[in-house]
Every structure is written in structure tokens, then in C-alpha cells.
N, C-alpha and C positions, 0 to 999 in steps of 0.2 A: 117472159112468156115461155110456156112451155107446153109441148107439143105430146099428147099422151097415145100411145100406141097400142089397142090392146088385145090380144090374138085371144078368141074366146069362141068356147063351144056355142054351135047353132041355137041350140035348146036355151040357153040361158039369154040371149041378144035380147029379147022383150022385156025380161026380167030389168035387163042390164040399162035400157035405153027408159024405161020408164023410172026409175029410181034417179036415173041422170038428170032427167026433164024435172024430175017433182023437185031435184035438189038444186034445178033453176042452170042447167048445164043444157038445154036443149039442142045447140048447134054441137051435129057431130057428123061424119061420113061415116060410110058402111060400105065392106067389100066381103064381097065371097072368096074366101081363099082354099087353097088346099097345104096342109102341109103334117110335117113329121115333127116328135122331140124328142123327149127322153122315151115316151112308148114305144116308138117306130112300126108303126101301124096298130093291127087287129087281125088276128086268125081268129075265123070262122070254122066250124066243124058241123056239115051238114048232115040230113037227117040218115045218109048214106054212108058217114066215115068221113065223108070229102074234105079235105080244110084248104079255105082259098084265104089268103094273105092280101089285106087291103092296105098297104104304105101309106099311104098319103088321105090323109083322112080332111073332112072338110070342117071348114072351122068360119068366123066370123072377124073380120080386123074392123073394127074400132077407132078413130081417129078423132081428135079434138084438141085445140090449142085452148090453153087457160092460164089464167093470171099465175104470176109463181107462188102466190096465196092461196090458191084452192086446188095445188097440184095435189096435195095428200088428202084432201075429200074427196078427190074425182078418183084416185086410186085408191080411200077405202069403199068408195060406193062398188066401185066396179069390181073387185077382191070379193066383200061379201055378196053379190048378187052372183055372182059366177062361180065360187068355188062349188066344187061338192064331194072333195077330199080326195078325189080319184087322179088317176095319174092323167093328163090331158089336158088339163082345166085351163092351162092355157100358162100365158105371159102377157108382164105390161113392159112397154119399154118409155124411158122419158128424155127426149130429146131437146136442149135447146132452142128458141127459134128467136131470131137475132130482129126480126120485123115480119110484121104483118100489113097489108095495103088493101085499104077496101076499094075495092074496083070504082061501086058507083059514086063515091063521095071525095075518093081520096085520101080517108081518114089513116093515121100511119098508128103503129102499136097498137096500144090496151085499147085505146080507142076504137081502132079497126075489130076488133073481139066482139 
């Protein structure tokens, strides 16, 4: 099993989450995050001169455990539904996970999924 991570612009999350359901992946969490990468923020230049620097930009993490069979569908779903060539678009990161427990059954692994 493995554990998919994936930091994604706010704009594209519906794009991102409906593509996932249709492709039969529906269980996932969702957090609001803030964060920085290779852009390291956005300057703004208002209509007076002004430029205010926004570091930490908000973005969308993405989480879901899947069989190690359907790690590379789940990360080409979410690749094409989020990119859009710009610097920002995010990251996926794919972490091991050694077991999964479903609270109300018991059920341990793939099962537990």
C-alpha cells in the first residue's frame, strides 16, 4: 500500500477530486495548507506602484492510501487534472505504508482500503 500525497493548487481540487471518484478512488482527505517552492511566493504591483510580496501561498494537500497497483493511475489522474504548466502546480510525494486498521471491523491491509 501506498500512501499518495499531493500538494495542489486550490482551483484545480474539484477538477482533481472528481476525476479520482469517477476513476473509482473516492476515499481521500483534504487540508488547507499554506506553503512555498520553487516560486517562493507572488509580488503584486498595485494600481499605485505598491508591490506587496505574498510568501506563502495557499494551496490544497490531497491524501489517499491505494493498493501499489493503482499508485501510477492515481498519480496520472491527479498530474493531468492539476497541472497547468505554471510554476506552483504543486507536488505528489508517495510514501510507503506498512498497514492500514479499519477501526470499525478490524479489517487489517488492502482490506482495510
Amino acid at each position: 500500500m501506498t500512501k499518495v500525497e499531493a500538494i495542489i493548487r486550490p482551483e484545480r481540487f474539484e477538477q482533481v477530486k472528481e476525476a479520482l471518484a469517477q476513476a473509482g478512488f473516492a476515499g481521500l482527505n483534504v487540508v488547507s495548507v499554506t506553503g512555498r517552492g520553487v516560486q517562493k511566493g507572488v509580488t503584486y504591483v498595485g494600481r499605485t506602484g505598491e508591490r506587496t510580496t505574498v510568501e506563502m501561498l495557499p494551496k490544497v494537500k490531497l491524501e489517499l492510501v491505494v493498493r501499489d497497483g493503482d499508485v501510477q493511475k492515481v498519480v496520472d489522474i491527479i498530474v493531468s487534472n492539476s497541472r497547468t504548466g505554471n510554476i506552483g502546480d504543486g507536488k505528489i510525494f508517495l510514501i510507503t505504508v506498512a498497514d492500514a486498521i479499519r477501526v470499525r471491523t478490524g479489517e487489517r491491509g488492502e482490506q482495510a482500503l
